[in-house]
C-alpha positions in Angstrom: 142.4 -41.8 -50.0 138.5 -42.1 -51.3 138.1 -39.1 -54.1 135.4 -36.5 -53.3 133.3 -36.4 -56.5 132.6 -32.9 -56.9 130.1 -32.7 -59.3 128.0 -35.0 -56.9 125.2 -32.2 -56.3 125.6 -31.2 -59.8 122.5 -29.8 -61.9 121.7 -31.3 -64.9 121.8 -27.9 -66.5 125.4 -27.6 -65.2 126.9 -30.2 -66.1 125.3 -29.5 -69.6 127.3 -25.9 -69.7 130.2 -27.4 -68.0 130.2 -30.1 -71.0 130.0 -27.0 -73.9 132.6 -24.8 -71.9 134.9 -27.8 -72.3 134.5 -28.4 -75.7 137.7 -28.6 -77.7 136.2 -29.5 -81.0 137.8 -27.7 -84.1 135.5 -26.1 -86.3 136.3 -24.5 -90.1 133.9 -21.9 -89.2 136.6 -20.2 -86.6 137.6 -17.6 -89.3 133.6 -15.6 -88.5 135.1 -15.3 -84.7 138.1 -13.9 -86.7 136.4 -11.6 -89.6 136.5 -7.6 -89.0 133.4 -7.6 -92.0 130.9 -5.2 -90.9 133.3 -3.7 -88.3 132.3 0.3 -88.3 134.9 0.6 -85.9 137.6 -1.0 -87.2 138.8 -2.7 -84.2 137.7 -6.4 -83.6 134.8 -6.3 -80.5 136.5 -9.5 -79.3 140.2 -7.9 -79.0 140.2 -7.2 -75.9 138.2 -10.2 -74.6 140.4 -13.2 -75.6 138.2 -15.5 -73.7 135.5 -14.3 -75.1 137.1 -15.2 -78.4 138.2 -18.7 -77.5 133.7 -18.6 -76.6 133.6 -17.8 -80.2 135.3 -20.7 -81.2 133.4 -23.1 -78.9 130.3 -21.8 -80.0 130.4 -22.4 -83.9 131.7 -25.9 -83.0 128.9 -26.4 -81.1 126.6 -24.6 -84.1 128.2 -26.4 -86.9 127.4 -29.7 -84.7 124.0 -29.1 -85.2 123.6 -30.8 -88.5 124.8 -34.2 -87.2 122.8 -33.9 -84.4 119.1 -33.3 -85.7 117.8 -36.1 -83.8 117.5 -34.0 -80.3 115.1 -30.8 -80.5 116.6 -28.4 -82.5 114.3 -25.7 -81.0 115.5 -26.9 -77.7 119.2 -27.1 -78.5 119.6 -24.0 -79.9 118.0 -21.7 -77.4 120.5 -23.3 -74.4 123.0 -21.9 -76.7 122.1 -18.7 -77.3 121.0 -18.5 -73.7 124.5 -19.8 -73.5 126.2 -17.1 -75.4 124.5 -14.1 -73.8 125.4 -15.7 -70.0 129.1 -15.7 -71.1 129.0 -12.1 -72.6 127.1 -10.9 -69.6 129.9 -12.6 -67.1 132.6 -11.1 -69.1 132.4 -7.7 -69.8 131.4 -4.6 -68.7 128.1 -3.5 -69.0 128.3 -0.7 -71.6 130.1 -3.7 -73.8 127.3 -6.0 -73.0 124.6 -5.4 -76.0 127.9 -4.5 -78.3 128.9 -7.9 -77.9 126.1 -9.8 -77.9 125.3 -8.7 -81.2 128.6 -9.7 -83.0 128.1 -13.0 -81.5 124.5 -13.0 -82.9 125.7 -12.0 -86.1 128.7 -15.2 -86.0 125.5 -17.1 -85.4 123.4 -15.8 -88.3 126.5 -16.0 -90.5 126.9 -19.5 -89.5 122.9 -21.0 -90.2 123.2 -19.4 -93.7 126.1 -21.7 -94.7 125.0 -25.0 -93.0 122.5 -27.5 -94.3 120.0 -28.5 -91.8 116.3 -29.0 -91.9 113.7 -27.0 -90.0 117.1 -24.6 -89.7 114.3 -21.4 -88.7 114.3 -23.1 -85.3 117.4 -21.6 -84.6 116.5 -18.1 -86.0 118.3 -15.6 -83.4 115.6 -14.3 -81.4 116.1 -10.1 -80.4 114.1 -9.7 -76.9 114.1 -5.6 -76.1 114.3 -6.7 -71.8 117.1 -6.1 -69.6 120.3 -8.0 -68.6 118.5 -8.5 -65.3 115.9 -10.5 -67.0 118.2 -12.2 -69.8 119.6 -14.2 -66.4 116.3 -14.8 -65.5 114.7 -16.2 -68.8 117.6 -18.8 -68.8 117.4 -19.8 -64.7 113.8 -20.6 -66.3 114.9 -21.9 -69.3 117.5 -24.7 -67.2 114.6 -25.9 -65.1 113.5 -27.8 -68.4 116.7 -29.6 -67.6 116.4 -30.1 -63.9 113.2 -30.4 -62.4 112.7 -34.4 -63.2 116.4 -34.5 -61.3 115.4 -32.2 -58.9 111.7 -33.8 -58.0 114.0 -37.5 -58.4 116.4 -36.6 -55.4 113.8 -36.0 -53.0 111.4 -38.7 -53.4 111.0 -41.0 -50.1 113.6 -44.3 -49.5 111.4 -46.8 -51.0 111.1 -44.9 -54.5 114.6 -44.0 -54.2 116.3 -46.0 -56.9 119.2 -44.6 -56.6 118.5 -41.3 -57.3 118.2 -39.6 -53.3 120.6 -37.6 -52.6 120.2 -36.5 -48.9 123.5 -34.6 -48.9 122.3 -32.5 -51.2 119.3 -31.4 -49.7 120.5 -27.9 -48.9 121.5 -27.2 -52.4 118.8 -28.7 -54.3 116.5 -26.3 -51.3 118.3 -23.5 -52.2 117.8 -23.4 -55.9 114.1 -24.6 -55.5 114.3 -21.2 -53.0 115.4 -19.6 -56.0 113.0 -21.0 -58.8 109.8 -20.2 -56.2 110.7 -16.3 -56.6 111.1 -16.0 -60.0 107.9 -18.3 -60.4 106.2 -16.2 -57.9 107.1 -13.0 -60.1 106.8 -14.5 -63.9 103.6 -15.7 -62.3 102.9 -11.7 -61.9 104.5 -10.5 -65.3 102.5 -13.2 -67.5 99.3 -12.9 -65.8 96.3 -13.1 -68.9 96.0 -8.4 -67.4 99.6 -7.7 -69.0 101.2 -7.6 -72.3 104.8 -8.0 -71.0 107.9 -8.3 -73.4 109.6 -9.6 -69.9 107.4 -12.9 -70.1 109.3 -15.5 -71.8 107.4 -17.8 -75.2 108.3 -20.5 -72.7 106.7 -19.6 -69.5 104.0 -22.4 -69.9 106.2 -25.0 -69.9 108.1 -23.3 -67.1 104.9 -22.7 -65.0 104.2 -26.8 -65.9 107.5 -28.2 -65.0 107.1 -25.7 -61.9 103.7 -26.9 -60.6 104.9 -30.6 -60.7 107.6 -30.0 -58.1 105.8 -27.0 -55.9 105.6 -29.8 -53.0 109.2 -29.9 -52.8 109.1 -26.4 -51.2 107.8 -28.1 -48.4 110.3 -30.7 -47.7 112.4 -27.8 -47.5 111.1 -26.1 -44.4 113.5 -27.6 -41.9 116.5 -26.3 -44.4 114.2 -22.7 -44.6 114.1 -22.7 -41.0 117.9 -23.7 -40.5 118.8 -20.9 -43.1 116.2 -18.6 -41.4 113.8 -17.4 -44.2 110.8 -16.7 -44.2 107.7 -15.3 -46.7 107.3 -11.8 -47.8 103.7 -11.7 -48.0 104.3 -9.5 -51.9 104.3 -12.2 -54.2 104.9 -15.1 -51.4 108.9 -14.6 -51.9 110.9 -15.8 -49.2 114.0 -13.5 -48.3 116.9 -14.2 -45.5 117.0 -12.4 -42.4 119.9 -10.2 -43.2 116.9 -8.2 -44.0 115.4 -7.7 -41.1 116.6 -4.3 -40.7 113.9 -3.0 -43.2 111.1 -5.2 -42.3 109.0 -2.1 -41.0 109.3 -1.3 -44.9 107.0 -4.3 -45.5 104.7 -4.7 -42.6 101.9 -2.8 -44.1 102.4 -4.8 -47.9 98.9 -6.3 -48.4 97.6 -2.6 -47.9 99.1 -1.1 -50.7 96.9 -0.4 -53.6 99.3 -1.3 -56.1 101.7 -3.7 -55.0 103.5 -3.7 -58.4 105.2 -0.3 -57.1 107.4 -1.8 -54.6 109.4 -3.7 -57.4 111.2 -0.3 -57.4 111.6 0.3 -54.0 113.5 3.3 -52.3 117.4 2.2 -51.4 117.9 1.2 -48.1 119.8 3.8 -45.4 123.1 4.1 -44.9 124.9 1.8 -43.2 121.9 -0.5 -43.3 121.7 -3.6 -45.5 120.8 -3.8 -48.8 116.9 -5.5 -49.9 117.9 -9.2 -51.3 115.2 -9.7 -52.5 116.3 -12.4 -55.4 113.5 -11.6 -57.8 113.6 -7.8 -58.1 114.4 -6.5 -61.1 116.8 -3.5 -60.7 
């Protein structure tokens, strides 16, 4: 029986996460995961999270890695991990836990760069941004596209320029997350326009909005996939959305003549009984 590779469609940012959730590397910085120091409380924030904790673990492995690994882009390296670290808090607790824990786990980290030797070690300074968890996701789905876009733009390049790297039968998904890199482009492009001063706009949007502009022609060897899936533009920021909205197009029909179109980003809940907006880039 032929074995189904499942990580065939695999991102290169995913298999990169997949690769530092299975690291089983001992560290002899586990004790910080351990330490109740500067505990008000007096009970451990990780005690009732033991997979959290086993996180802990894999994290200072990964952190005290980084001195035998100065060759790759320490800036680089180190904000996938603390992007890292605040995806796994934000998937694992509850929400009123979610700053609580973040910030012992920034503290292991802080803990951890004062007692390892490594040069140019402030590129790994633990970097406080005041946005919500909404955004947090967002500033690592742009963040990952460092890692995927050269995959991405590979796997639909034409039969001749192949070389191996087409992967037709994974059109759909590659569409799909391109879907979902045009609507967060189409707002970041809105929230770091030169008119705002926005703490939501990432320090690496330009790189972002480069890597994004090299593949925007994807988007249109996507249409048959689009059409398939049945979206289609919201004329707003350009977003596409799926028809399970259809039920509160009339909302939208007048959306160019709105003076301020930033004032839908909080729009009014649908009725009841009707379907809820998905709109994929809207920040609740």
């Amino acid at each position: 029986m032929e074995i189904t590779d499942t990580h065939n469609c695999e991102l290169p940012s995913e298999k990169y996460y997949r690769e530092l959730d299975n690291n089983t590397k001992t560290t002899t910085y586990r004790n910080y995961c351990d330490s109740n120091e500067n505990i008000v409380s007096g009970e451990h924030p990780l005690s009732k999270y033991p997979d959290l904790k086993k996180f802990c673990y894999k994290l200072v492995s990964e952190l005290e890695n980084l001195k035998s690994n100065e060759s790759e882009s320490l800036k680089k390296r180190c904000t996938h991990l603390q992007l890292w670290l605040q995806e796994k808090v934000i998937n694992t607790v509850e929400n009123k836990y979610i700053i609580t824990l973040i910030f012992f786990l920034n503290q292991v980290w802080i803990n951890i760069m004062s007692n390892i030797n490594i040069s140019n070690i402030e590129e790994c300074n633990i970097k406080h941004s005041p946005i919500g968890i909404d955004y947090l996701k967002k500033w690592k789905t742009i963040y990952d596209y460092s890692l995927n876009y050269e995959h991405v733009k590979c796997a639909f390049q034409t039969e001749e320029d192949c070389s191996g790297n087409c992967k037709e039968n994974c059109k759909e998904d590659y569409c799909r997350y391109i879907l979902g890199i045009f609507n967060i482009y189409k707002e970041f492009e809105h929230v770091c326009s030169n008119a705002t001063i926005n703490q939501r706009c990432p320090g690496f949007w330009k790189d972002f909005q480069k890597n994004y502009l090299e593949t925007s022609h994807i988007e249109s060897k996507c249409k048959d996939v689009y059409d398939k899936l049945g979206f289609y533009k919201l004329s707003l920021f350009g977003s596409k959305i799926s028809p399970r909205v259809d039920d509160m197009r009339k909302m939208w029909r007048n959306v160019q003549g709105v003076t301020n179109p930033a004032t839908l980003l909080n729009p009014p809940k649908p009725p009841l009984g009707g379907n809820k907006m998905g709109l994929s880039y809207m920040p609740k």
